[in-house]
C-alpha positions as CSV (number, residue, x, y, z in Angstrom):
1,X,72.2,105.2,-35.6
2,X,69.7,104.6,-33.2
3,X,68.8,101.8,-30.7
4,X,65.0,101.6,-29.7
5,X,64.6,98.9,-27.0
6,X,61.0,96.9,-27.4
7,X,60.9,94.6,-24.1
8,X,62.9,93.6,-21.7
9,X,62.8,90.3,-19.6
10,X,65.2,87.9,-17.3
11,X,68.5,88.7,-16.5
12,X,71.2,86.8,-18.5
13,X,74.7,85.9,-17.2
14,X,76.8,89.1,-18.5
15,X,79.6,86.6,-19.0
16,X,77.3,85.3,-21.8
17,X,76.5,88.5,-23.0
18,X,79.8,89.6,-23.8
19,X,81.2,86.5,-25.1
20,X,78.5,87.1,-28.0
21,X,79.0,90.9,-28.3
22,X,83.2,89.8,-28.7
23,X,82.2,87.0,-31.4
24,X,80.1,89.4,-33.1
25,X,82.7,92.4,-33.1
26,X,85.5,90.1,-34.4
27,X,83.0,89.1,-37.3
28,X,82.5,92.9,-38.2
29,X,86.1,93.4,-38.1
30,X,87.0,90.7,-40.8
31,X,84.3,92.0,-42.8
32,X,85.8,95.8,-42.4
33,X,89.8,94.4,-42.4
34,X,90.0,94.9,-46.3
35,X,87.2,97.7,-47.0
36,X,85.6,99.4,-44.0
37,X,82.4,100.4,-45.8
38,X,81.9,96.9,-47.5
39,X,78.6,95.6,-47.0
40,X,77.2,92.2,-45.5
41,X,75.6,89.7,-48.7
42,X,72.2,90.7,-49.1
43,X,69.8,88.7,-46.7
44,X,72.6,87.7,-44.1
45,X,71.3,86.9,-40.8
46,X,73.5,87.5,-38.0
47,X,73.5,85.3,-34.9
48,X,75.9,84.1,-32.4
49,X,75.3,81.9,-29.0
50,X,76.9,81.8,-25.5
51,X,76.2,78.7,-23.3
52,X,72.1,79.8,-22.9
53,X,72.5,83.7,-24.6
54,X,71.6,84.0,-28.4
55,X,72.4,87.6,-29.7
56,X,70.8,87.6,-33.4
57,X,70.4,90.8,-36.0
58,X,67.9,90.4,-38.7
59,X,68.5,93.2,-41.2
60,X,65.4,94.6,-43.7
61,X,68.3,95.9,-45.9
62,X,72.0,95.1,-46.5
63,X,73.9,96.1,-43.5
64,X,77.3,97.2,-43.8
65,X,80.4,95.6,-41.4
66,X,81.3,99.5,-39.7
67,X,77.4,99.8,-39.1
68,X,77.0,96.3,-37.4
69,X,80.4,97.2,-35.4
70,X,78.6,100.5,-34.5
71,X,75.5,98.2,-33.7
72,X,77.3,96.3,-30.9
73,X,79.5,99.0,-29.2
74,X,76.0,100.9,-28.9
75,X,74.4,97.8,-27.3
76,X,76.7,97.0,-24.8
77,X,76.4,100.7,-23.8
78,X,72.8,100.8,-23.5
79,X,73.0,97.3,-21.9
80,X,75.5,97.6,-18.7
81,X,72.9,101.0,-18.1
82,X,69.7,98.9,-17.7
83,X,71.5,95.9,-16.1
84,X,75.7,95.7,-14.5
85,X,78.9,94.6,-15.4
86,X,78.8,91.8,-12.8
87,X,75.0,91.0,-11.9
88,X,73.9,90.1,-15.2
89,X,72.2,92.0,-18.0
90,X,68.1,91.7,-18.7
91,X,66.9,89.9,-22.4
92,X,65.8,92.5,-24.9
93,X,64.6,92.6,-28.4
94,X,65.7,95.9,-30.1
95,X,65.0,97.8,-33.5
96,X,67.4,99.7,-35.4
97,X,67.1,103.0,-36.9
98,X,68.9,105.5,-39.7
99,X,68.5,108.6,-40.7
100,X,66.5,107.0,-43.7
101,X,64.1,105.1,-41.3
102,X,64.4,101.2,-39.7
103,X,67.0,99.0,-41.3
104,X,66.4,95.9,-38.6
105,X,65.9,94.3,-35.4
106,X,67.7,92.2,-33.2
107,X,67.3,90.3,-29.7
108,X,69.5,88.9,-26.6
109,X,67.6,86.3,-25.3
110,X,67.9,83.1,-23.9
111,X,67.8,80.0,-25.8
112,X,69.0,75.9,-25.4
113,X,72.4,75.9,-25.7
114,X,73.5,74.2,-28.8
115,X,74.5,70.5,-28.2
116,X,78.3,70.0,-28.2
117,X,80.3,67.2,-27.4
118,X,82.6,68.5,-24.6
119,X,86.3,68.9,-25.0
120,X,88.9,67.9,-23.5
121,X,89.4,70.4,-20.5
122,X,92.8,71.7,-22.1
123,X,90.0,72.7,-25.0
124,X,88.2,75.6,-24.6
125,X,84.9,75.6,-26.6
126,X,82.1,78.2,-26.6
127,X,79.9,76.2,-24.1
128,X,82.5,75.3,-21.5
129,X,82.0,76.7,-17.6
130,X,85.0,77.3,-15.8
131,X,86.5,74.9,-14.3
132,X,88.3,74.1,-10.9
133,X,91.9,73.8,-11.7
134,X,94.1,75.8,-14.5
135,X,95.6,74.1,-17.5
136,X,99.5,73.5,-17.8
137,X,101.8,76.7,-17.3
138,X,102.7,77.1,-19.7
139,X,99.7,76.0,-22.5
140,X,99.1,76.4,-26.0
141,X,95.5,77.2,-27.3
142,X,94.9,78.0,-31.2
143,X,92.1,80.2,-31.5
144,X,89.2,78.3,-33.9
145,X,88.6,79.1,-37.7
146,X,92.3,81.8,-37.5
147,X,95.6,82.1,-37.9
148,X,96.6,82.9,-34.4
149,X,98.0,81.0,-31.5
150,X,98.5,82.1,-28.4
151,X,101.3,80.7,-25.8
152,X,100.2,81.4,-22.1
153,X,101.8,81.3,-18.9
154,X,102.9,82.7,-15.8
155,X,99.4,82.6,-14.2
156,X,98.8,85.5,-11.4
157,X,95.6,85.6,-8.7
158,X,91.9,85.0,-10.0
159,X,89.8,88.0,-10.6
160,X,86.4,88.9,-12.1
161,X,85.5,87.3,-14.9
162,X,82.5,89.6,-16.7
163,X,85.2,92.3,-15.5
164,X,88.1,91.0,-17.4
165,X,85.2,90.1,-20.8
166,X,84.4,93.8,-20.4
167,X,87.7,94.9,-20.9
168,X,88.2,92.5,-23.7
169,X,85.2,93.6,-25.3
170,X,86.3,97.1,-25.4
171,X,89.7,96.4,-26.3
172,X,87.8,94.7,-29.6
173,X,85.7,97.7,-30.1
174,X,89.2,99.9,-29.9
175,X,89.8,97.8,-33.5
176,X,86.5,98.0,-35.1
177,X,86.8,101.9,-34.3
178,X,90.3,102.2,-35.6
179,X,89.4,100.7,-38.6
180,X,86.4,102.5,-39.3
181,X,88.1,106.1,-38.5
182,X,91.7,105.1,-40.1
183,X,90.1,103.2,-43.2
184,X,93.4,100.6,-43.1
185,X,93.9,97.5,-40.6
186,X,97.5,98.7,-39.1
187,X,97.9,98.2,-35.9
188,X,100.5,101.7,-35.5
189,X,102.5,102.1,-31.8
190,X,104.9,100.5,-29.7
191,X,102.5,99.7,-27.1
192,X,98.2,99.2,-26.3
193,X,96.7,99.5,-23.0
194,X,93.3,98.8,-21.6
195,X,91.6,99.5,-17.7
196,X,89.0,98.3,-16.2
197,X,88.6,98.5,-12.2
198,X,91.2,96.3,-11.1
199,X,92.4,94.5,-14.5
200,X,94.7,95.5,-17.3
201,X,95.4,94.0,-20.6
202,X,98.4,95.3,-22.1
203,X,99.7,94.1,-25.6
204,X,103.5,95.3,-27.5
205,X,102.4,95.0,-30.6
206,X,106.0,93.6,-33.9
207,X,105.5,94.8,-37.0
208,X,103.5,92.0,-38.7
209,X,100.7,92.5,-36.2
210,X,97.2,93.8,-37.4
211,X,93.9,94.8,-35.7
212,X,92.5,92.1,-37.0
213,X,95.0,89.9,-35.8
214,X,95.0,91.3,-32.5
215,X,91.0,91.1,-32.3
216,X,91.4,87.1,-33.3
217,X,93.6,87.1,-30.3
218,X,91.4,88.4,-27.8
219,X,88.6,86.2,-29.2
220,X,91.1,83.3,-28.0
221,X,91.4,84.8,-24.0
222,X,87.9,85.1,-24.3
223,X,87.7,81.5,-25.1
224,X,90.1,80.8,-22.1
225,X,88.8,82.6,-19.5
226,X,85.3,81.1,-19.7
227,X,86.7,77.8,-19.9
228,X,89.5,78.6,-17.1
229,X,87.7,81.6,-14.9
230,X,89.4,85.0,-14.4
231,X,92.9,85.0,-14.1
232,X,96.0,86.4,-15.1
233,X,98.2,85.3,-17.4
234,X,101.2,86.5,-19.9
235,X,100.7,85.6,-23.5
236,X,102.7,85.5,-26.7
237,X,101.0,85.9,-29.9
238,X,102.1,83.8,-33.2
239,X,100.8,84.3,-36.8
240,X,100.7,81.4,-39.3
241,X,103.6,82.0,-41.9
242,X,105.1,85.3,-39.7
243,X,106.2,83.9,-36.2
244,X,106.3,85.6,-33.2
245,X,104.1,89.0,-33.8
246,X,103.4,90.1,-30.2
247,X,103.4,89.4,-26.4
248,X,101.4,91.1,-23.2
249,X,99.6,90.2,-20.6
250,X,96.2,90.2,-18.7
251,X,96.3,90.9,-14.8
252,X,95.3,92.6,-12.3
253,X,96.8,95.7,-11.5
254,X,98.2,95.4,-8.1
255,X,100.7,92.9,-9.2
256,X,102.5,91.4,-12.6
257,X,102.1,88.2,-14.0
């Protein structure tokens, strides 16, 4: 596959960024979950939005889920070299290319953000900013449209948010590439870990946990740290009609939570 940039403009805030590059990695993982070569329905568009950022994918042909999951592991690449992790990344509209020629084009730009009526602050929604003071230790936050709730608790010392969405992101495209490369959803070992800089998410996996669980689950911290800022926190993970199915924790590495 490859990524041919066609303009660049203004920076965008990278937390925005990755919270779309997340949403749209967990979206290609349910699609891959039960067949990793099943295909999108012919003429779907693709587009998700962050506070101001709109990442959209307008395919000329039916795109598969492992191709779109390849799309946005290549993007954020291609994206933290022409911008940074912490700065911000620049608006760009992009074409995509096969072997067999273009299949589509796509753009991260900035548009309105949609109009939601805010939450309740114990609520994180897509368009909430962080905000000045934690929730409840512990707290209780079911992640929209899944099965999954997590229980978190034991919050530890603020750090970087786009640093902690990075590592998230990456811990998501750990699933989408061990489904593509396994062909099954298992989620197989005792334990999962993930660096970046100063921050480590680490998950211990029960039996009944899958990678696609597991990705709806860091869709959820994602949720929580842009409504909340960067900080740590230990979290349980429970799956509707299973129970308990896992437990970790995000922090930074000088210290536990």
């Amino acid at each position: 596959m490859g990524i041919v940039f066609t303009s660049f403009d203004a920076l965008l805030p990278s937390t925005d960024v990755f919270s779309t590059l997340i949403d749209a990695t967990l979206f290609a993982i349910d699609g891959m979950s039960d067949d990793p070569r099943r295909p999108a329905p012919p003429g779907t568009q693709f587009r998700w939005q962050q506070g101001a950022t709109e990442f959209s994918i307008s395919p000329m042909h039916q795109m598969g889920y492992q191709t779109l999951a390849n799309l946005v592991a290549g993007l954020q690449i291609n994206m933290i070299i022409f911008g940074s992790i912490r700065s911000g990344m620049y608006a760009t509209r992009f074409d995509i290319y096969i072997m067999t020629g273009k299949i589509g084009s796509g753009k991260i730009v900035s548009r309105p953000p949609s109009l939601i009526r805010p939450t309740s602050p114990s609520t994180p929604n897509n368009t909430a900013r962080a905000l000045t003071s934690p929730p409840a230790d512990p707290s209780i936050y079911r992640v929209p449209g899944a099965p999954v709730t997590l229980f978190l608790s034991r919050y530890s010392a603020r750090f970087s948010l786009p640093d902690a969405l990075y590592l998230l992101s990456e811990a998501m495209f750990g699933a989408a590439g061990t489904i593509r490369d396994s062909g099954h959803d298992v989620l197989i070992g005792h334990s999962w870990q993930w660096r970046q800089y100063t921050i480590g998410l680490d998950v211990y996996p029960k039996p009944h946990m899958s990678w696609r669980v597991l990705a709806e689950a860091v869709k959820g911290m994602k949720d929580w740290l842009i409504a909340y800022g960067g900080m740590g926190f230990r979290f349980d993970i429970e799956l509707d009609g299973a129970g308990h199915i896992g437990v970790g924790s995000l922090r930074g590495l000088s210290g536990g939570v």
